[in-house]
C-alpha positions in Angstrom: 103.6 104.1 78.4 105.6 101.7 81.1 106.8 98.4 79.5 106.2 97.0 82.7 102.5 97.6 83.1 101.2 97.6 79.5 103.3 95.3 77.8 104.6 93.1 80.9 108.0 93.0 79.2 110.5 92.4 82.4 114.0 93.2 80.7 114.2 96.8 78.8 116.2 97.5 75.8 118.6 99.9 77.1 118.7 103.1 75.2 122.1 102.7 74.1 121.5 100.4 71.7 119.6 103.2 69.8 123.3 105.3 69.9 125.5 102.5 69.2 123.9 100.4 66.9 121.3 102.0 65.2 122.0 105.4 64.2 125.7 104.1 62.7 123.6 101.4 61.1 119.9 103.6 59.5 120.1 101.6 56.0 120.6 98.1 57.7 117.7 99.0 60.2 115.2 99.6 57.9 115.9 96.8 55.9 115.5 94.6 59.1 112.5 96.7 59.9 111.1 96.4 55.9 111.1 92.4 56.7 109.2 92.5 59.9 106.3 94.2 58.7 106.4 91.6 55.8 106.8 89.1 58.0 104.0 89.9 60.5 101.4 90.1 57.1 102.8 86.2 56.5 102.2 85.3 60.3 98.3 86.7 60.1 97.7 85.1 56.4 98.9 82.1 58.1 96.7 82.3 61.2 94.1 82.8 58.2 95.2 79.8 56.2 94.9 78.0 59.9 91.6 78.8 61.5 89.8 79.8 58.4 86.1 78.9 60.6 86.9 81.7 63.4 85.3 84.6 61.2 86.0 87.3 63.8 90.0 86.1 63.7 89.8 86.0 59.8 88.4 89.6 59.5 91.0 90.9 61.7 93.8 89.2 60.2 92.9 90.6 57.0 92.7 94.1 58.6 96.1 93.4 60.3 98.0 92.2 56.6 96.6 95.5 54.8 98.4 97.3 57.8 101.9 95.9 57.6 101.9 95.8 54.3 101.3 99.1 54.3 104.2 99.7 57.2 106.3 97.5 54.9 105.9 100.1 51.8 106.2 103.1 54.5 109.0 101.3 55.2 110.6 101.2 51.8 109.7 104.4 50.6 111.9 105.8 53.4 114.1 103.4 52.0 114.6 104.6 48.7 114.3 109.0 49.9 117.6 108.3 51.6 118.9 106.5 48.6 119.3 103.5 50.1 118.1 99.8 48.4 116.4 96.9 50.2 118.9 94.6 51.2 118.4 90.9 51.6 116.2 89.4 54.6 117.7 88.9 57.4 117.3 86.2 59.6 115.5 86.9 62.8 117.3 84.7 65.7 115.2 86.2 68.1 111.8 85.3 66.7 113.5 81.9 65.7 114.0 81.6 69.4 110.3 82.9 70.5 109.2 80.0 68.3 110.5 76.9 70.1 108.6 77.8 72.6 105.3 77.2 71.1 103.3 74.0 71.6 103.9 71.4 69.4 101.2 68.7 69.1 98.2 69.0 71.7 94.9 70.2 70.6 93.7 72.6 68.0 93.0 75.4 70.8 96.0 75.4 72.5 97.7 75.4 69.6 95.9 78.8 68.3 96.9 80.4 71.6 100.2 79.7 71.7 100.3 80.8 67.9 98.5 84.5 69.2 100.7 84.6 72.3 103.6 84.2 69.8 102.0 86.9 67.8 101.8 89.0 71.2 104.8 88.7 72.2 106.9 90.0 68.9 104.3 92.9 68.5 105.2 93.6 72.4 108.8 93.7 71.9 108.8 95.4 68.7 106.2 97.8 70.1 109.0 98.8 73.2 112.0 99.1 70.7 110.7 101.5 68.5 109.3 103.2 71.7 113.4 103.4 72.7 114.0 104.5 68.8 111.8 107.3 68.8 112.6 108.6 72.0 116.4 108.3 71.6 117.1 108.7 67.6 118.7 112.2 66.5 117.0 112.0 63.4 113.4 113.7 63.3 111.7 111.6 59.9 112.6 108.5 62.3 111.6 109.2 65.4 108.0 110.6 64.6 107.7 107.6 62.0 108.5 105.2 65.2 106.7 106.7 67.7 103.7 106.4 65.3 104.7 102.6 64.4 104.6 102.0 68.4 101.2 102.6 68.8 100.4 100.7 65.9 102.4 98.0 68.1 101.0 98.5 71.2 96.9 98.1 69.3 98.3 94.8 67.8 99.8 93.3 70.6 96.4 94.3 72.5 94.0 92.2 69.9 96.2 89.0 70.1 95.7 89.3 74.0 92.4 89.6 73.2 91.7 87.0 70.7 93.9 84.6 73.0 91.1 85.1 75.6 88.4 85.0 73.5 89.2 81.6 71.5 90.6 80.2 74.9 88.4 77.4 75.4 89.4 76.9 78.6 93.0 77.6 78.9 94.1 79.5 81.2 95.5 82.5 79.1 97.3 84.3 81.7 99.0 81.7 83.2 100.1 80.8 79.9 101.3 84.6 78.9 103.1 85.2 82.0 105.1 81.9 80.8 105.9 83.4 77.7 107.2 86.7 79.3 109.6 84.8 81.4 110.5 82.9 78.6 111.3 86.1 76.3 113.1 87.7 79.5 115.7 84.8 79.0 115.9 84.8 75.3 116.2 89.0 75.3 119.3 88.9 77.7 121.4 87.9 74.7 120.0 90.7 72.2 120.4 94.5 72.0 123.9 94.5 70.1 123.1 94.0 66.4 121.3 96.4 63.5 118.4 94.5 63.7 115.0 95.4 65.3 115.5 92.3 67.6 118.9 92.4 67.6 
């Protein structure tokens, strides 16, 4: 899978944030990565709570919060083999970030886009770090649990493309999506250094 073609991402996270960060930091990793499946089940109830007249959205968001929920327990159960305890949530700069760049104000549509875009774009990133993390971790339970998550990524980031097309209305999705890359290209310059998912 090339970041570049699939995902569209233009700045790689460079593998050795998987050697200097991660593996001297496993317990504080998976509590950032317990909180981002939890978080993504929020961000589809909300989309729920939202647009609850787009039936097709509603049944897929519902779908999509049994699945990270289900990640999230994955999550914690590896949590609590290696004796570990859920630490606090963390707060995620780099979706903070992601989100100032949605439309605020404007019309119902082009606020749903921007809302899936959003959605796209974390699922994208997240999708090409724990590509890096399984390729690159020296610990086997973690890498074939990433490289499994990553796919999981890759089919979410997919159905918010596709459900940003599909609910357009007549914006111009790609336009719009190629925005948000070049956006995320800036933001992503000034991550890759802290035990965090994003980070």
């Amino acid at each position: 899978m090339s970041e570049r073609t699939i995902l569209k991402l233009q700045l790689p996270t460079d593998p050795l944030w998987v050697k200097n960060v991660v593996e001297s930091n496993i317990e504080e990793i998976l509590t950032d990565h317990a909180f981002c499946e939890q978080k993504a089940a929020s961000n589809a109830i909300t989309l729920i709570v939202q647009n609850p007249n787009l039936s097709d959205l509603v049944q897929e968001m519902t779908a999509l919060v049994q699945e990270e929920i289900d990640h999230f327990k994955r999550v914690h159960d590896i949590i609590l083999e290696r004796g570990y305890i859920l630490g606090r949530e963390r707060k995620d700069n780099y979706v903070n970030e992601l989100r100032k760049f949605i439309i605020v104000g404007g019309g119902r549509s082009e606020q749903l886009i921007d809302r899936l875009l959003f959605s796209a774009m974390i699922e994208a990133r997240s999708c090409e770090r724990f590509k890096v993390m399984s390729e690159h971790i020296d610990d086997k339970q973690l890498s074939e649990f990433y490289h499994e998550l990553m796919v999981s990524e890759a089919t979410h980031y997919s159905m918010f493309i596709r459900l940003a097309k599909k609910y357009a209305d007549g914006i111009d999705v790609d336009t719009r999506w190629k925005e948000f890359l070049e956006y995320e290209a800036r933001v992503i310059q000034n991550y890759g250094k802290s035990e965090t998912i994003h980070g």
